[in-house]
N, CA, C and O atoms as a CHARMM CRD file, in Angstrom:
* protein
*
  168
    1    1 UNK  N    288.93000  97.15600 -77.12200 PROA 1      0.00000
    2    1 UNK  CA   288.47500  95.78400 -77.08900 PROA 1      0.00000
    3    1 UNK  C    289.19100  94.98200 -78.16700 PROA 1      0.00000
    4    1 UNK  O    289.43300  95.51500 -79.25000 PROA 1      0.00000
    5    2 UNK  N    289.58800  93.54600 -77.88000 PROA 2      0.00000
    6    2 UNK  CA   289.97600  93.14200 -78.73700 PROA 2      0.00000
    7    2 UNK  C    289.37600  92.20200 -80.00600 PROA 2      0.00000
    8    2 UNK  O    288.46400  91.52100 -79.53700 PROA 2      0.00000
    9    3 UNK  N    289.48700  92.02900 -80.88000 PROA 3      0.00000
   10    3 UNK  CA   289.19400  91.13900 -82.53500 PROA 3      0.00000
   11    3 UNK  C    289.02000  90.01900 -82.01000 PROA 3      0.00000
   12    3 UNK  O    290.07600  89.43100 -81.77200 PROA 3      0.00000
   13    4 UNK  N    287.81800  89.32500 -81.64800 PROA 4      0.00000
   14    4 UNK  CA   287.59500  87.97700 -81.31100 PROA 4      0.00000
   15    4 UNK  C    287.98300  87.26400 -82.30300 PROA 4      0.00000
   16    4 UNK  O    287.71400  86.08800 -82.06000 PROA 4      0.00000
   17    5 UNK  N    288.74000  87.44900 -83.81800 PROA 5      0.00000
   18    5 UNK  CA   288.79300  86.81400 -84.94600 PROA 5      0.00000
   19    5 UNK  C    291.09500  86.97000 -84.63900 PROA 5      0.00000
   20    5 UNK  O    292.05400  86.44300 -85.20300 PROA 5      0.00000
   21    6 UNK  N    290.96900  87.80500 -83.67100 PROA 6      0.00000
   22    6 UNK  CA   292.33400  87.47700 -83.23500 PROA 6      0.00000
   23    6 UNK  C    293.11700  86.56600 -82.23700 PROA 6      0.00000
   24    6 UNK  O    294.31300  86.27900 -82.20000 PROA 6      0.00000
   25    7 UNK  N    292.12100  86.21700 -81.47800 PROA 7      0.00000
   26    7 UNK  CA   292.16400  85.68300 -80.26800 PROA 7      0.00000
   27    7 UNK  C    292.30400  84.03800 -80.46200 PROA 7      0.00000
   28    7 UNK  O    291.41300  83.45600 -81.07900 PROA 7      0.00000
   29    8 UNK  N    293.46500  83.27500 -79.91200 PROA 8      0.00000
   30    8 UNK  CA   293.84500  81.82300 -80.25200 PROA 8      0.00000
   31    8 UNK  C    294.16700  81.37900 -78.69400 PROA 8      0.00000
   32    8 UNK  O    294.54200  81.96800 -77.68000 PROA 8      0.00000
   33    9 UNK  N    293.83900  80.10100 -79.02800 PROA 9      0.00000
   34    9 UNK  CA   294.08100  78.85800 -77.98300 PROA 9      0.00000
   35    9 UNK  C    295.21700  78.28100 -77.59400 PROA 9      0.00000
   36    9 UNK  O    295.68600  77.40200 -78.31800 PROA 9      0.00000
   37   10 UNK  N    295.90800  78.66300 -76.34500 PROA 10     0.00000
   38   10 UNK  CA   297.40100  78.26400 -76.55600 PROA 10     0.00000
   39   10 UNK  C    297.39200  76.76700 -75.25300 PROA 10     0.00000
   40   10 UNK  O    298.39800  76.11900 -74.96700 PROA 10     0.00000
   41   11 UNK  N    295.98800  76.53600 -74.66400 PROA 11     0.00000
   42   11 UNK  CA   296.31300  75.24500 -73.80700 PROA 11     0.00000
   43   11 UNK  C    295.47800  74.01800 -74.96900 PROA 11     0.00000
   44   11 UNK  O    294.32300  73.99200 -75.39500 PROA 11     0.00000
   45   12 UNK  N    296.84800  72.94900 -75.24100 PROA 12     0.00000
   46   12 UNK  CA   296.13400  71.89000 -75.57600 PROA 12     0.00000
   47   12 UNK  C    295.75000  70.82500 -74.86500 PROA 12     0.00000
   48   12 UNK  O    295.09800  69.91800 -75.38300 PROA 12     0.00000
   49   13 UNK  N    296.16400  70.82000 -73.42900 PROA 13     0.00000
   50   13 UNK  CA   295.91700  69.43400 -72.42800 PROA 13     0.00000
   51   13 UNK  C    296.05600  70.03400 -70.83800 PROA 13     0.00000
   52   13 UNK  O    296.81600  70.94400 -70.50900 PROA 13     0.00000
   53   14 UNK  N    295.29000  69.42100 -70.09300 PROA 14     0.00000
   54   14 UNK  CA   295.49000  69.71900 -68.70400 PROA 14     0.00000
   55   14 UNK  C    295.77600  68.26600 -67.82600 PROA 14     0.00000
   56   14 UNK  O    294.96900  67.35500 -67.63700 PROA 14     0.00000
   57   15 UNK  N    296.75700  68.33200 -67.50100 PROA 15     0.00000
   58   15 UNK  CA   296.80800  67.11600 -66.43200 PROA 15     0.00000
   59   15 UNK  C    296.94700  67.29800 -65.03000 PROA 15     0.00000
   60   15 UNK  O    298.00600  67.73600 -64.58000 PROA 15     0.00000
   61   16 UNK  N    295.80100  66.95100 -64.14200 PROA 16     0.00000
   62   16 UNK  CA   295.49500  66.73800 -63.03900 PROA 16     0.00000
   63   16 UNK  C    296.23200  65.99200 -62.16800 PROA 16     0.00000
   64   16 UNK  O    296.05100  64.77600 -62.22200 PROA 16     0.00000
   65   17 UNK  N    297.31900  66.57500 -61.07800 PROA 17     0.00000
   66   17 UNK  CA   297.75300  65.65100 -60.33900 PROA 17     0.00000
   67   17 UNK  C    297.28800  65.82300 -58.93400 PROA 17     0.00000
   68   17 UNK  O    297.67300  66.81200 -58.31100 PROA 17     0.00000
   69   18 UNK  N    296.61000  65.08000 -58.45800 PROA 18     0.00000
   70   18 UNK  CA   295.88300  64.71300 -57.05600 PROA 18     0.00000
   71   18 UNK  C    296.32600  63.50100 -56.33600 PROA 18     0.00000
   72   18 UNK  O    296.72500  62.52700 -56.97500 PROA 18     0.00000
   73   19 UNK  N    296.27900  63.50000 -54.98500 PROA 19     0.00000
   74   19 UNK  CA   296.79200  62.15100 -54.25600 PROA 19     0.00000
   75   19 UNK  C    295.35200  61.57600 -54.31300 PROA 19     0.00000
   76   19 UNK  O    294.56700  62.41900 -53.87700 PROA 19     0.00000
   77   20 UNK  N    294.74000  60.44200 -54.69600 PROA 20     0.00000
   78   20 UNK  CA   293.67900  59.90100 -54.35000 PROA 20     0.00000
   79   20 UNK  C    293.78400  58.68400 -53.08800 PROA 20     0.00000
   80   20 UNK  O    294.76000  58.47600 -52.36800 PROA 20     0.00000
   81   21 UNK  N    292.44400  57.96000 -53.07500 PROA 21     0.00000
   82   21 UNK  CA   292.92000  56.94200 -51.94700 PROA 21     0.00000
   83   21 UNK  C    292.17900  55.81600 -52.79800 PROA 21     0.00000
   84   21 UNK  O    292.12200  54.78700 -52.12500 PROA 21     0.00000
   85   22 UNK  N    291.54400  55.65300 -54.15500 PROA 22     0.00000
   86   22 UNK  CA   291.39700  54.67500 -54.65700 PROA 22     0.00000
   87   22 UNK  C    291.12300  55.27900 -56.06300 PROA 22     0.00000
   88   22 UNK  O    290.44000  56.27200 -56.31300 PROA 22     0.00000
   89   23 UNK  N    291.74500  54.53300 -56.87000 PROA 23     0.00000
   90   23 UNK  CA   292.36400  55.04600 -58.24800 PROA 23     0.00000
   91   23 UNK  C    290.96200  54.47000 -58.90200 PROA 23     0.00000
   92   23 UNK  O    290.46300  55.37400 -59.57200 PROA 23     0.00000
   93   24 UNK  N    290.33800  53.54300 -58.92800 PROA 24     0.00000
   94   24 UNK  CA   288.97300  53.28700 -59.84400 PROA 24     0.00000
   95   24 UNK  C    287.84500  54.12700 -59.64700 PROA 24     0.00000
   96   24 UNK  O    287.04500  54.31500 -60.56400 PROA 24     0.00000
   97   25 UNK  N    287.70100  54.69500 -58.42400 PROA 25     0.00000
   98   25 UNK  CA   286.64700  55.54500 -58.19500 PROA 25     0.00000
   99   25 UNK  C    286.81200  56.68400 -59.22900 PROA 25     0.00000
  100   25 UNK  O    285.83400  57.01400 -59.90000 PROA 25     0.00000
  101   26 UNK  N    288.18600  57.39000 -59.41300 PROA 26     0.00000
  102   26 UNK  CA   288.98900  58.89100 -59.21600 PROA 26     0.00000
  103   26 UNK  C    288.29500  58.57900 -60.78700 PROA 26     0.00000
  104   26 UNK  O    287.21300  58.97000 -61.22500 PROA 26     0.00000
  105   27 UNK  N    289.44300  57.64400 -61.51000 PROA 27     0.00000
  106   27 UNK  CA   288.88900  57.33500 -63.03000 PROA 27     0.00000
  107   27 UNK  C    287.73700  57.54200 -63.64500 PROA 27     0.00000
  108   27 UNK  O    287.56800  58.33000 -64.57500 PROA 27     0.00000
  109   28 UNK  N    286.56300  56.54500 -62.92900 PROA 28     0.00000
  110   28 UNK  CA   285.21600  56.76500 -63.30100 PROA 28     0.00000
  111   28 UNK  C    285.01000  58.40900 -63.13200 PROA 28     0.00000
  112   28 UNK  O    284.43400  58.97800 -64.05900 PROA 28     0.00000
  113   29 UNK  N    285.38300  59.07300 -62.17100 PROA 29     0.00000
  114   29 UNK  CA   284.83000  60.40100 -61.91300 PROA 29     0.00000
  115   29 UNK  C    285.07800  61.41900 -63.22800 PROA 29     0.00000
  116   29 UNK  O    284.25100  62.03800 -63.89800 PROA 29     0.00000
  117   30 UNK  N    286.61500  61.34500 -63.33900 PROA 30     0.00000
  118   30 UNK  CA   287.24100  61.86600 -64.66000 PROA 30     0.00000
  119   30 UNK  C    286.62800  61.55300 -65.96500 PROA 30     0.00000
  120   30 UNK  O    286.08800  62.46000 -66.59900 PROA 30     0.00000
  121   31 UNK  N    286.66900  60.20600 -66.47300 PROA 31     0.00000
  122   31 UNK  CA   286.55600  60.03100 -67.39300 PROA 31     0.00000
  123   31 UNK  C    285.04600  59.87100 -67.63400 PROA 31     0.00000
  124   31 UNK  O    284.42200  60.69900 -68.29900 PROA 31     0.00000
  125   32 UNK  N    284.54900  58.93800 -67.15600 PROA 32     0.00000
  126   32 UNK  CA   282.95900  58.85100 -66.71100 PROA 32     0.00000
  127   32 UNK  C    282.49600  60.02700 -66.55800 PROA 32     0.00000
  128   32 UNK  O    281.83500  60.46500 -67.49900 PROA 32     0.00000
  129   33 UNK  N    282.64900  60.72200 -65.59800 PROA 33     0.00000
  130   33 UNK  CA   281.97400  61.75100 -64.85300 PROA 33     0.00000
  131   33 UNK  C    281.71000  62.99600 -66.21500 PROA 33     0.00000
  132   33 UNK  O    280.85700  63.23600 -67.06900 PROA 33     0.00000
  133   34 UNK  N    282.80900  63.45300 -65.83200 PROA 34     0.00000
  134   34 UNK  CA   283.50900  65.11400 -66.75400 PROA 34     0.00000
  135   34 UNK  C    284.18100  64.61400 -67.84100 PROA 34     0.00000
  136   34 UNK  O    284.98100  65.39100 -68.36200 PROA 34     0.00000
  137   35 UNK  N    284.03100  63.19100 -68.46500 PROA 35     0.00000
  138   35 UNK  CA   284.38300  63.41300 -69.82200 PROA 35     0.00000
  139   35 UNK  C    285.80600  63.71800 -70.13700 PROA 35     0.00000
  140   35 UNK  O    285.93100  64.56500 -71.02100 PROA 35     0.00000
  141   36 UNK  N    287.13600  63.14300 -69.53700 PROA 36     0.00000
  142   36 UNK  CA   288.21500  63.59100 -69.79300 PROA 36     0.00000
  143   36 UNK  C    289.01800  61.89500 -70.28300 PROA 36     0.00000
  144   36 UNK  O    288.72300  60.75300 -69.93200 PROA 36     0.00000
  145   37 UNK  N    289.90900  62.32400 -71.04900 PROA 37     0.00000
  146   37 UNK  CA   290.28500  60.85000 -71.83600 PROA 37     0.00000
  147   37 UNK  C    291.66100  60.86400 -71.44700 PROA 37     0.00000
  148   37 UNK  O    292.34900  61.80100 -71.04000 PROA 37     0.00000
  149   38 UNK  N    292.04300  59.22200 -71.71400 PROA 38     0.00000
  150   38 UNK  CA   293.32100  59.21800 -71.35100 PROA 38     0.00000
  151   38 UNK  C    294.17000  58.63300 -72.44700 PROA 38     0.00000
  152   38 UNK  O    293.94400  57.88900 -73.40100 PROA 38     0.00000
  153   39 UNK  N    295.16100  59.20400 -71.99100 PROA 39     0.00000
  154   39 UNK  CA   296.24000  58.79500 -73.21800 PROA 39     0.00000
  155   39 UNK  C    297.36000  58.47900 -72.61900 PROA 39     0.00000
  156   39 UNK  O    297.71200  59.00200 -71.56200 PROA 39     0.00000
  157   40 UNK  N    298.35600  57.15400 -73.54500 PROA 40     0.00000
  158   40 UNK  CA   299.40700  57.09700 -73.30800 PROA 40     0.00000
  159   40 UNK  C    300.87000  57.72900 -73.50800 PROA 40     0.00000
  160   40 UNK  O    301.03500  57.86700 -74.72000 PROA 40     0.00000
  161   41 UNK  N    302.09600  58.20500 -72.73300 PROA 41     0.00000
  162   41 UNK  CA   302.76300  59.00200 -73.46100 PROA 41     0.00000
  163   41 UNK  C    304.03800  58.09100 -73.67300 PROA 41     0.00000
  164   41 UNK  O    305.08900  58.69300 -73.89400 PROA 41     0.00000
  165   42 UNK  N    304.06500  56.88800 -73.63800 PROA 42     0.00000
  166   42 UNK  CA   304.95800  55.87200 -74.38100 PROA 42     0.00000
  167   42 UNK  C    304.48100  55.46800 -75.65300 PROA 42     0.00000
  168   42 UNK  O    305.12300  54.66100 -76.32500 PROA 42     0.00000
């Protein structure tokens, strides 16, 4: 078994790519819903 005092986190971000059919709903669901934030990468 392994050293839970060894064990590290190697995902820092997940990005979701889905075709939606209306982008304000999808948002609220994400961010609203489940709590996921957005960021800019410019």
């Amino acid at each position: 078994m392994q050293d839970e005092s060894m064990t590290s986190v190697n995902v820092r971000q997940a990005v979701p790519f889905f075709s939606v059919t209306n982008m304000e709903a999808s948002l609220r669901f994400y961010v609203d819903g489940l709590g996921f934030t957005m960021e800019s990468v410019f």
